[in-house]
N, C-alpha and C positions, 0 to 999 in steps of 0.2 A: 504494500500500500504506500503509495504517494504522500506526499501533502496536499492537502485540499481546502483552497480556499474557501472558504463559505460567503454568501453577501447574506445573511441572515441571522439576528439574535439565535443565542443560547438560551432558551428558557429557564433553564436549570441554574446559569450561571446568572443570568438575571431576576431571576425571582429572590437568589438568594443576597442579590445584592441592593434590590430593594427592600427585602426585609432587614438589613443593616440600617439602610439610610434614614428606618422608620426609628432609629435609636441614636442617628444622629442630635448632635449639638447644635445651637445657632451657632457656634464659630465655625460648622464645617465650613460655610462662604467665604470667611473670612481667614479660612488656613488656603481653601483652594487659586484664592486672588494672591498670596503671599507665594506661592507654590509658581504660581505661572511668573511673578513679578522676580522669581528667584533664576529664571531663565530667560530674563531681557525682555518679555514681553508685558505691556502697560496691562496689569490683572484685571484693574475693574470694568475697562474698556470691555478687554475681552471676554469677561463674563457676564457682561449685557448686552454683550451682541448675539451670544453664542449658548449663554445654558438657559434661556429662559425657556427650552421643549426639555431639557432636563428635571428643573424645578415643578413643568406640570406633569411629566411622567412620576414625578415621586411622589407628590401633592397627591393624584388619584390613588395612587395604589397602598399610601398611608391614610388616607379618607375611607377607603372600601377592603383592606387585608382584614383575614381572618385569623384573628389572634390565637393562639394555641399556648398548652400547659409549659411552663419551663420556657417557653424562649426569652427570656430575661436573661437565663443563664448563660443564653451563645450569643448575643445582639446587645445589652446592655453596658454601655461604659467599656467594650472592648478596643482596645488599638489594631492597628494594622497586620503586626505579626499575627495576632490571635485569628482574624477574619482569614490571611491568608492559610492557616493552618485549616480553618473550615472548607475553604476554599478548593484547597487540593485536595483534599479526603474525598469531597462531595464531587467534584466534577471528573475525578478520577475513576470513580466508583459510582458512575448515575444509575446503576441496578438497585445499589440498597436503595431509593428511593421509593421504589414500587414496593420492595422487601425486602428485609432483613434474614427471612429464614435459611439456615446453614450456616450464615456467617456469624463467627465466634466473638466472644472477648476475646481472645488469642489475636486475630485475624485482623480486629478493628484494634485491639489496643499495638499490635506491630505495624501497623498501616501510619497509625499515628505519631508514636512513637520515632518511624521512619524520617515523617514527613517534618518532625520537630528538628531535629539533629542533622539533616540536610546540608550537606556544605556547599549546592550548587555545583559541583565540580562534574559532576556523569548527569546530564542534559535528560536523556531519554529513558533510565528507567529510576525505580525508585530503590535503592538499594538496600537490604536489612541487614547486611553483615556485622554493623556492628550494634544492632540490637541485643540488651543483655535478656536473658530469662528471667522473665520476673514473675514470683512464685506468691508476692505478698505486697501489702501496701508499704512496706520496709523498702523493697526493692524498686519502686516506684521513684521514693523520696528520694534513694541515692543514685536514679539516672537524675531526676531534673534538678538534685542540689549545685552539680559543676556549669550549669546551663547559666548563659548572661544574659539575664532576666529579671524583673521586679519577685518580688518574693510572693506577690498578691498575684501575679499572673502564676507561678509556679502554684499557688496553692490550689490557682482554677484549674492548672490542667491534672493536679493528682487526682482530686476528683473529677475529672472527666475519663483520665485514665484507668481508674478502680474501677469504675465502671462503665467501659465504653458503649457496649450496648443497650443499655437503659438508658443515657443520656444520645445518645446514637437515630435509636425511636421514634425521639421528642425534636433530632433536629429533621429527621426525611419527613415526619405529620407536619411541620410547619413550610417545608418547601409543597409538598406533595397538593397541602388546599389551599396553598396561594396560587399555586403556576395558574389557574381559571383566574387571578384577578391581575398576575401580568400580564395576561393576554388580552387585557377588558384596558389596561394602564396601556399598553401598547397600540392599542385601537384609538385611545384618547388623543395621543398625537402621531396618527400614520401620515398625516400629509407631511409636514416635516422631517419626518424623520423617512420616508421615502426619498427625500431629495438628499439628506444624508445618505444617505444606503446609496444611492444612484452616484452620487461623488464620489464616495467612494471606493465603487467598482472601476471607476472609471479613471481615479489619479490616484494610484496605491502609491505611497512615496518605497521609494528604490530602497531607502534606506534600512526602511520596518522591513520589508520583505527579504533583504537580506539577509538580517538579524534573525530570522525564524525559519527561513532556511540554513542556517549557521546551525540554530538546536535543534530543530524537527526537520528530520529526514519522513521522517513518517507522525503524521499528525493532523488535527483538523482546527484551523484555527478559525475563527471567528471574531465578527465586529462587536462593539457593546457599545451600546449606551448607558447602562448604569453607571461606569468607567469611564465614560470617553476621551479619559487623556492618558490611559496607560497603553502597556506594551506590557502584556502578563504574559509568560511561557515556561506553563507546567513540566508534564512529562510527555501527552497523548494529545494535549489539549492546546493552542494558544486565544492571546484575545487583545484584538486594536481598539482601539478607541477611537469612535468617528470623527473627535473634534481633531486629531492628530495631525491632517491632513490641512489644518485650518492654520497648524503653526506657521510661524514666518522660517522660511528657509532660503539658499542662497536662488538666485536666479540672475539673469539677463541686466533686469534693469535697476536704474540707479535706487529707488527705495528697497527695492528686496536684498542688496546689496547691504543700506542700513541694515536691515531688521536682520540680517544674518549675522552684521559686524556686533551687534546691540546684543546679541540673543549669546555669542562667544564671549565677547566681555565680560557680562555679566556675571557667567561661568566662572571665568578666570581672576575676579575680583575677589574670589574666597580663598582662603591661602590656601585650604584643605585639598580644594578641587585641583585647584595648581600644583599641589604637591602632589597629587595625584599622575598628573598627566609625566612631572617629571620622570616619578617613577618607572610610571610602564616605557616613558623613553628607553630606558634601561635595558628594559624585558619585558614581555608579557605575563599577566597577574591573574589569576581567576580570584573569584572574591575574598574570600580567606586568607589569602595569600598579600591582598591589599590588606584586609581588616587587620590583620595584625603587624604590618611594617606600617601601618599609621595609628594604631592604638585606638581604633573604633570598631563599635559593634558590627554587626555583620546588619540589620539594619539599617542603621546610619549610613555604611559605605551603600549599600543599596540605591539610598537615596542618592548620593553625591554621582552615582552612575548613572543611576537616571538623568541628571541634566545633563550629565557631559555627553551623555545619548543621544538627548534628543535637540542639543544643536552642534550633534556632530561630529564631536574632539575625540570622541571613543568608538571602537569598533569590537566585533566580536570573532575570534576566528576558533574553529573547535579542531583537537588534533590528537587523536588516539582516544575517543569518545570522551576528550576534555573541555571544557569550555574555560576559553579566556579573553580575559580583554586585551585589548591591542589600542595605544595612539594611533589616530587619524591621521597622520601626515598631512595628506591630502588636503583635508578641512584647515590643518594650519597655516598650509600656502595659501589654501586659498583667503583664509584671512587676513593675514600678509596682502596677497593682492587686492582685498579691496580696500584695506587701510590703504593702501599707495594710490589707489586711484580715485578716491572720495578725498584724502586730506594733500597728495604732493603733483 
């Protein structure tokens, strides 16, 4: 099997991401406007030009969701890492959805387990090998005591881990009787989001399609809009974001040219990120291999890849089923040349 682009939501992945966004904070606007304004793009501009089919797809579907037992415990007050942990379990495994029967606490607690301890380094499968036995709640404690974590996340995941399938349940019954009101949220705004979907069949940027040809030899990726400004690539699974398409990138003429120079600087105005880039000058890094020659979490560096991503500065090349980052070269010239040809 191939890669296979899809031009069509994941129901699965978006159901469950709207039932996130329904435990959203009001600063989520105002982390996503700081987030775009941290990659040279003017945030609030761009998020009044751009999410307002976003804000009524989540408006309906947190108006009309059918609330279910226990989901406080997966969607309330959780960060990024936590959601992404839901994430890959669920969209890995869309069977348990329908049904759980056969599969074990064994089965879901090493799936889990797996998915925590992940160093990114092997792309396309999920590895268990270094999963310990664990026989007791004892042995629980002492996989996620060395893990760099808040102590209040570790304690959510022992209890989710003691008992993976009883909380397991509680989360496919809350994707399972919503997916009918993503489909009713999604109908809310088709006209728009048709003309997203039609753009982007039609301008896939080079950049994201190389990236996902880089990790997925074999895989189905997919657009979203619950996301739309990420670049997610599981193991079986990827997911664009439609607004992605919407960044400013280098082109032809003389503003795109700004908004390419604006979007690099911005980047390189953080020492971190610069330290970064010197780095991989050096050699090529897979993430752990950064996180620890710069004394940051594994998601921290995460994030700091993401912007050098996505204007450009970093690339991704895979080599012996590895994946690693690599300087852009290329995007450095070309920055270089357009500082020369806007300012001398």
């Amino acid at each position: 099997m191939s890669m296979i682009m899809k031009n069509e939501l994941d129901p699965v992945f978006e159901t469950l991401g709207l039932l996130c966004s329904c435990y959203q904070s009001e600063e989520t606007r105002d982390e996503t406007i700081k987030e775009l304004n941290e990659i040279g793009i003017d945030g609030e501009a761009f998020y009044q030009k751009h999410f307002k089919i976003l804000e009524r797809y989540e408006k309906y579907f947190k108006d009309h969701y059918v609330k279910t037992e226990n989901e406080e415990f997966f969607f309330k007050d959780k960060d990024q890492e936590w959601i992404l942990i839901l994430i890959v379990s669920v969209t890995e495994n869309k069977e348990w959805i329908q049904s759980l029967d056969g599969v074990t606490d064994k089965e879901l607690r090493d799936t889990l387990m797996s998915i925590i301890i992940d160093d990114g380094v092997n792309s396309e499968e999920l590895s268990r090998q270094k999963i310990p036995c664990i026989k007791n709640e004892l042995d629980i404690i002492e996989f996620l005591e060395p893990l760099d974590m808040d102590e209040g996340k570790k304690w959510h995941l022992l209890k989710f881990l003691h008992r993976p399938r009883f909380w397991m349940e509680y989360l496919m019954e809350a994707i399972r009787k919503n997916i009918p009101v993503y489909e009713k949220a999604l109908a809310s705004v088709e006209k728009p989001l048709q003309t997203l979907l039609e753009r982007y069949a039609a301008h896939k940027v080079e950049r994201f399609d190389r990236l996902f040809t880089s990790f997925l030899s074999q895989a189905v990726v997919y657009p979203t809009l619950v996301a739309p400004a990420i670049q997610l690539i599981l193991y079986s699974h990827g997911y664009q974001g439609l607004f992605l398409e919407l960044l400013p990138r280098r082109g032809k003429s003389t503003d795109a040219a700004k908004d390419a120079v604006i979007m690099k600087l911005k980047a390189l105005s953080d020492r971190s990120k610069l330290d970064i880039l010197c780095i991989l000058k050096e050699s090529k890094k897979y993430n752990l291999e950064l996180a620890g020659t710069m004394k940051l979490s594994a998601s921290t560096m995460s994030h700091h890849m993401n912007v050098l991503f996505s204007c450009g500065l970093v690339n991704i090349e895979k080599k012996n089923g590895k994946v690693y980052y690599c300087l852009e070269e290329d995007a450095v010239m070309d920055l270089i040349g357009d500082l020369k040809q806007l300012l001398l």
